[in-house]
N, C-alpha and C positions, 0 to 999 in steps of 0.2 A: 234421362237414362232409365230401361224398363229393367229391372230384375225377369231375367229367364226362368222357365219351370223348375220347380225343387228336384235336384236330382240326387241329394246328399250327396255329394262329395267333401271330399275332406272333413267328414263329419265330428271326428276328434279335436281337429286341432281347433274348430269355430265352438265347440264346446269348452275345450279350455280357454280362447280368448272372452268367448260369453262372461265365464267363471271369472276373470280378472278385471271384469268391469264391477264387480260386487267393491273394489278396492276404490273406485275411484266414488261411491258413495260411503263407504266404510270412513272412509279422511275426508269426507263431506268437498270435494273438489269437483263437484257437479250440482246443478241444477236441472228439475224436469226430466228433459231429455237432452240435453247439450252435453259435450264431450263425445269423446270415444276412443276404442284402443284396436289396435290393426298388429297384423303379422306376418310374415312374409310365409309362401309355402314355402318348406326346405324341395328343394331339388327343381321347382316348376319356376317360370316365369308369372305369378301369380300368388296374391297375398286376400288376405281375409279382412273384414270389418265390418264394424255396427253397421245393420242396418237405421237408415236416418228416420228417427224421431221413434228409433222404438224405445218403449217407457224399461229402465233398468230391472225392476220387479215382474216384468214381462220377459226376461231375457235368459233366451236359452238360445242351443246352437240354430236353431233356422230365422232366429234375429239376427243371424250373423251372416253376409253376404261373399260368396268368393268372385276376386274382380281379377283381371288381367292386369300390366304393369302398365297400360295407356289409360286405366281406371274404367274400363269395361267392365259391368256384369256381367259374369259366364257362369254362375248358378248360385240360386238362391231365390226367395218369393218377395224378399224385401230391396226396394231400391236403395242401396250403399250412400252412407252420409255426405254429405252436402263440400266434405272435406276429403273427400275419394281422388281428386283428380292433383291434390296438394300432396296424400299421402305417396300416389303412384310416382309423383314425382320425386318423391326422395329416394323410392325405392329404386328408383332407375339411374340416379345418379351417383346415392352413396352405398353400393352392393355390401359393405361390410354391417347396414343395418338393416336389422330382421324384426325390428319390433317399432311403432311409435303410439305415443298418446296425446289425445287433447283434451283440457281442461281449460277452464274460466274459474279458478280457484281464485277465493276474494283477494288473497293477499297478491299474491303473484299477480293477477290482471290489474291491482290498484298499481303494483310498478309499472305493469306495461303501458297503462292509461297517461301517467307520467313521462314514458319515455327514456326510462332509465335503469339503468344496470342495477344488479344487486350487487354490491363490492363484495369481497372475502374480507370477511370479518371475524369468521366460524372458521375452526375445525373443520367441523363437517361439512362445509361448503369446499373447504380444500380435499377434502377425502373425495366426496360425490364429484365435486365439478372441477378441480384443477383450478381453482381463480372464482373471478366474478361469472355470474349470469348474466349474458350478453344481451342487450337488445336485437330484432331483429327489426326488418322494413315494415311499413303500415301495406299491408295485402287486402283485398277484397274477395270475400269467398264465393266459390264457385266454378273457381279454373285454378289452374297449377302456379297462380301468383306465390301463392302460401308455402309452396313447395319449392319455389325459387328463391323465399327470404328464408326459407329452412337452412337450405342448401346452404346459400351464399354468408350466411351467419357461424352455421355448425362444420364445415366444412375445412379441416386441419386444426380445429377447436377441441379443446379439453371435454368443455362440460356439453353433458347430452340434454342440454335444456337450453330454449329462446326463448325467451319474452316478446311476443309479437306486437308492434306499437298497436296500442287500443282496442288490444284483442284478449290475447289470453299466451297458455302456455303450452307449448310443443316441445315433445320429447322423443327421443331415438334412444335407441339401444340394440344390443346383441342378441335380446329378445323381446317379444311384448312384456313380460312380466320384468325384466329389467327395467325399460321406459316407463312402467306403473310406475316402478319404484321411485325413478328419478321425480315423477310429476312428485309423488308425493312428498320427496324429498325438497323438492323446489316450492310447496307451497309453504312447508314448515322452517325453512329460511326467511322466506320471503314475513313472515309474520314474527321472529324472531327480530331479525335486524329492522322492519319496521319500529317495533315495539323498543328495541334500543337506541333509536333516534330521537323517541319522546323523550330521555332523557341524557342526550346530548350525542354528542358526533361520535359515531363508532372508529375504535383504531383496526386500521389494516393487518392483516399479517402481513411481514414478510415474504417476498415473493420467493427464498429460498427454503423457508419454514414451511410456504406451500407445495411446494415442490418435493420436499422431504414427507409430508404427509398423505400425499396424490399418489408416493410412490408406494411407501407403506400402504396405505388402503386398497390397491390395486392389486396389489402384488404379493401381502401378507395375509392381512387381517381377514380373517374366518376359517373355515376346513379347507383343506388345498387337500 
């Protein structure tokens, strides 16, 4: 896939996606150059993302690629991450998200290497996710595999986070900086209930207790 001639378009909004990759090294939820965060245009058929393999401290808006919703480049000098054709696919199936991220945060991809959900244990896993963190299917990158265990995982689902078997971790949201949020939120669980296992089996919450919590944090908690 060639990245076409720079012709700045959309030049704001790949500046601010640029600008909220600072987060996903900020909460150390990337290495090198792995990861990245996307966002849909408002009004176009057409969403924004890293350019693949460009180095984070190099990242400004013409590291940021604008691609069609079949994962085409349609402007930019950088060819779009190697998770382009996973991302377009979510965008094109689940239209109420505008934002996703991916990371290989240690804690979170040691569950995923495992194969296993994170339960609700936390509050704040009931606040952020509605329940556990699901596993998703084992996908191979490079085609819209990744984007169909998005889909078929997060799809009438609470929490805006999968766990991809033997992969890493995938997030949606209402917008890129929301899906930041979640990765980040998913990997500071994921290191929390880890670390409460070493000293013995975590208790559940209540699934009404969560439920009570999912609704309040949604729906109360912060400036309205």
């Amino acid at each position: 896939m060639t990245a076409p001639t720079e012709h700045g378009t959309h030049q704001t909004q790949r500046a601010h996606v640029a600008h909220l990759h600072s987060y996903l090294t900020r909460y150390e939820l990337v290495t090198w150059t792995s990861g990245n965060v996307s966002e849909r245009v408002p009004g176009e058929d057409l969403f924004v993302i890293k350019g693949s393999g460009v180095e984070y401290d190099q990242l400004t808006w013409e590291g940021i690629t604008v691609c069609d919703l079949d994962g085409n480049a349609v402007d930019g000098v950088r060819a779009p991450s190697s998770d382009t054709a996973a991302h377009a696919y979510v965008y094109r199936n689940m239209p109420e998200v505008n934002g996703q991220v991916h990371t290989h945060s240690t804690y979170a991809a040691a569950w995923a290497a495992r194969h296993e959900e994170i339960p609700c244990v936390l509050t704040a896993m009931a606040d952020e996710f509605g329940g556990p963190i699901p596993v998703g299917p084992f996908a191979l990158i490079g085609d819209d595999s990744i984007g169909q265990g998005i889909v078929a995982t997060l799809q009438g689902h609470r929490s805006p986070a999968v766990l991809m078997k033997n992969h890493g971790v995938f997030t949606i949201g209402p917008s890129a900086k929301a899906a930041v949020k979640a990765a980040v939120m998913t990997e500071d669980v994921a290191r929390t209930v880890h670390l409460s296992r070493q000293l013995g089996e975590p208790v559940p919450i209540a699934q009404a207790d969560i439920d009570s919590l999912y609704a309040r944090y949604q729906n109360v908690y912060g400036q309205r």
